[in-house]
C-alpha positions as CSV (number, residue, x, y, z in Angstrom):
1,X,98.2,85.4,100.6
2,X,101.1,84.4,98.9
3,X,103.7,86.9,100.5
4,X,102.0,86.0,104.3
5,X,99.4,88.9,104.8
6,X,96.4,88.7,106.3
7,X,93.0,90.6,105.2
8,X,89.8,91.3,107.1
9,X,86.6,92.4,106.8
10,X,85.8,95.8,108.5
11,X,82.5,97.0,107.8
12,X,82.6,99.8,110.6
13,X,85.3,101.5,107.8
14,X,84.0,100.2,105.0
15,X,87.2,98.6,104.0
16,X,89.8,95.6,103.6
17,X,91.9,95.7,106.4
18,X,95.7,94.1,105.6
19,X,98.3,93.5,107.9
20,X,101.5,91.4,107.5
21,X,101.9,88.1,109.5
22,X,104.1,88.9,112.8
23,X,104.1,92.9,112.0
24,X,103.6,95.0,114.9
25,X,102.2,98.0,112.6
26,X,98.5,99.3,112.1
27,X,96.8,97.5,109.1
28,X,96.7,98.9,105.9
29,X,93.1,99.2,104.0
30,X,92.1,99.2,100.7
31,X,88.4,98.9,99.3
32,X,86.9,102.6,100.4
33,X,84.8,104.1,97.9
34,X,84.0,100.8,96.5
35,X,82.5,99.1,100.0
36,X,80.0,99.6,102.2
37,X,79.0,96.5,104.6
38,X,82.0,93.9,104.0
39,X,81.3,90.5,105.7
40,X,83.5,87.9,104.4
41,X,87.1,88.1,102.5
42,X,89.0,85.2,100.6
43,X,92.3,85.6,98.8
44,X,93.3,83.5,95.4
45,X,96.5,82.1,94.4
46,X,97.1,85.0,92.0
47,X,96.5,87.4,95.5
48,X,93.1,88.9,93.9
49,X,91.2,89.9,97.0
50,X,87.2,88.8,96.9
51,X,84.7,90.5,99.9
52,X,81.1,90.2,100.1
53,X,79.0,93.2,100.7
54,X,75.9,92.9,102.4
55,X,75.5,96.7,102.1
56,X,75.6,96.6,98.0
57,X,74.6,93.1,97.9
58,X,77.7,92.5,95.5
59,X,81.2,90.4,95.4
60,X,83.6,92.8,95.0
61,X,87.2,91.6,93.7
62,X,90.8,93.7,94.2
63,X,93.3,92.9,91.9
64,X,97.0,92.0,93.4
65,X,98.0,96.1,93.6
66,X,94.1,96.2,95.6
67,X,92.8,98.0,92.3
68,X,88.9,97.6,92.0
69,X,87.6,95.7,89.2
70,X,84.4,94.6,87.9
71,X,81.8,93.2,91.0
72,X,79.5,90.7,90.8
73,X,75.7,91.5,91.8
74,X,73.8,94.3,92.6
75,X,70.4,93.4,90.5
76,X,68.7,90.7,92.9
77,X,71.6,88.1,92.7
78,X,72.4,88.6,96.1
79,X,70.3,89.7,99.2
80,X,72.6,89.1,102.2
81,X,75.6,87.6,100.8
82,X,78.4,86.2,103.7
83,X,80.9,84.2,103.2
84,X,83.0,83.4,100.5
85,X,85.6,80.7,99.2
86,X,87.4,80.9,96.2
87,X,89.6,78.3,93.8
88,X,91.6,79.7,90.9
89,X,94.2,78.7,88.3
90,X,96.3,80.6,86.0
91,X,93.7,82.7,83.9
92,X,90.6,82.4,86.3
93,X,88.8,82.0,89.7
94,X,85.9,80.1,90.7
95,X,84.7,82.0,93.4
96,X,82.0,80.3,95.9
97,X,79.4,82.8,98.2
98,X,76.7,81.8,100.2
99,X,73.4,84.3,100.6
100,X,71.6,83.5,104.5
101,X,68.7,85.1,103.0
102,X,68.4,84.0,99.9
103,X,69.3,80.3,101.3
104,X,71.8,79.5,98.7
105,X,75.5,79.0,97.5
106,X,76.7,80.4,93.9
107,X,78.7,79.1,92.1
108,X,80.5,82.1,89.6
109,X,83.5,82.5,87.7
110,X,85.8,85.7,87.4
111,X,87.8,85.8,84.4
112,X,91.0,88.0,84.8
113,X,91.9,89.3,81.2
114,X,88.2,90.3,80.8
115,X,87.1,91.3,84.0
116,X,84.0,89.3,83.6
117,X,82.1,86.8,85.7
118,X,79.6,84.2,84.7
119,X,77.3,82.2,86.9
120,X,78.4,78.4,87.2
121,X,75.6,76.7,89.4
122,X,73.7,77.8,92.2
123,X,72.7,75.7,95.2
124,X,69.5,75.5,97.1
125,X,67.6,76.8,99.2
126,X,66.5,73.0,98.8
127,X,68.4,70.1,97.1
128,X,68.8,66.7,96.2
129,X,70.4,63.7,99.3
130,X,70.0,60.4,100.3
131,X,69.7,58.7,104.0
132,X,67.8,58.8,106.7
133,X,67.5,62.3,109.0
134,X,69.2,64.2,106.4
135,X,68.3,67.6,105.5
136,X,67.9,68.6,102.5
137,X,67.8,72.4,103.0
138,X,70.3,75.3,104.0
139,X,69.0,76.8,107.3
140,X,70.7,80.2,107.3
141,X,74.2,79.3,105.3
142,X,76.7,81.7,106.7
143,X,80.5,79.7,105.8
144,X,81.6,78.3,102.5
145,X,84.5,76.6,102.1
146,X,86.3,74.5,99.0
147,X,89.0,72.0,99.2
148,X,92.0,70.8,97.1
149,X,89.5,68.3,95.0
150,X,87.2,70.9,94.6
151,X,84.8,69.6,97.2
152,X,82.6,72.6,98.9
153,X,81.6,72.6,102.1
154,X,78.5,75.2,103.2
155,X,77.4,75.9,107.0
156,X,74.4,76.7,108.0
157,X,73.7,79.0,111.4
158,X,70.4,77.6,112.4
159,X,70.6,74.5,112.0
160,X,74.0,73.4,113.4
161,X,75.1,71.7,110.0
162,X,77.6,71.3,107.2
163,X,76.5,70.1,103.9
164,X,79.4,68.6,101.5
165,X,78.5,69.2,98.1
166,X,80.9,68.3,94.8
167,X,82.7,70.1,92.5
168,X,79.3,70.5,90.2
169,X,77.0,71.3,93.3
170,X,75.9,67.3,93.5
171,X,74.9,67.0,97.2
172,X,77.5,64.3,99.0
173,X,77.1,64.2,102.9
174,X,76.1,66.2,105.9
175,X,77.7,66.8,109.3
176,X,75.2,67.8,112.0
177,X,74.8,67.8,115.8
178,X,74.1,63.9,116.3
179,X,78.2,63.3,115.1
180,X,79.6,66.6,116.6
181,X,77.6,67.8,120.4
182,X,79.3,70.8,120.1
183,X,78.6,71.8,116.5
184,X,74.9,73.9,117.2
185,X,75.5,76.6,115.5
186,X,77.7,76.5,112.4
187,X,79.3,79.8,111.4
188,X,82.3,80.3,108.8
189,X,84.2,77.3,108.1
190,X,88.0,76.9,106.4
191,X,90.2,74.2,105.0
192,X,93.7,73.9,105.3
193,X,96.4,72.8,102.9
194,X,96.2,69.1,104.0
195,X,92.6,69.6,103.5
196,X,91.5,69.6,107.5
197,X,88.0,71.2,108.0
198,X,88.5,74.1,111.1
């Protein structure tokens, strides 16, 4: 986050793990009570926390102080939720999760004076693309990622690819094994500030 600490998923505790960069002490947690499977865990600019739960089948967000609000899910939107990206600006976040069973990425938005999210778009399990040897299905998406243009970038397990999508979920390009021999089986993905893909 913004102050340099670093959170992680443990679903043996059932918690948010947080530790400072470069400190030598035991993480603190946050999130018991509220979690129960954790998988993936992105941070906004505002320092709300956002974890996917495959045990609830929920997004679950933490405020800035790690307070609980309002999740996301829970009533067949989600039936193995894993990772997660998320973009925000001053009053809200758009927060991206991809479901491997389901096949899909959402699309949702968290508003932070309400506590209320609403669906945006949701992509696959099939989609729209163009070319030759393209794929136009997830094959167990696992990583999500979004960039500084809003671009978002979803890999899938099985089949050793990343799909590129827009901002609105329009389908743009595909990385697979044919360009990268020792991309076969694409897990979570990130992007740094100068928009590199790791």
């Amino acid at each position: 986050d913004s102050s340099g600490n670093v959170y992680m998923a443990d679903d043996g505790n059932k918690v948010i793990g947080t530790v400072h960069t470069g400190s030598t002490t035991p993480p603190a947690s946050f999130g018991a009570g509220s979690l129960v499977q954790p998988i993936g865990v992105a941070v906004d600019s505002n320092n709300y926390v956002y974890a996917t739960d495959q045990g609830t089948n929920k997004v679950h967000v933490f405020n800035s102080t790690a307070v609980a609000k309002t999740p996301y899910g829970g009533s067949g939107q989600f039936l193995s939720p894993t990772g997660i990206a998320v973009k925000a600006n001053s009053t809200a976040a758009t927060v991206y999760a991809v479901d491997s069973a389901k096949q899909t990425m959402q699309a949702l938005k968290y508003t932070y004076s309400t506590d209320t999210w609403s669906s945006l778009f949701t992509i696959g399990p099939s989609f729209t693309t163009t070319g030759v040897g393209v794929s136009s299905n997830f094959s167990t998406p696992v990583g999500v990622a979004v960039d500084s243009s809003g671009n978002i970038y979803v890999a899938s397990f099985d089949s050793g690819m990343v799909q590129v999508f827009d901002s609105s979920g329009n389908w743009k390009r595909q990385w697979n094994v044919t360009q990268y021999t020792t991309l076969l089986a694409a897990n979570f993905i990130a992007i740094g500030s100068n928009n590199y893909v790791y």
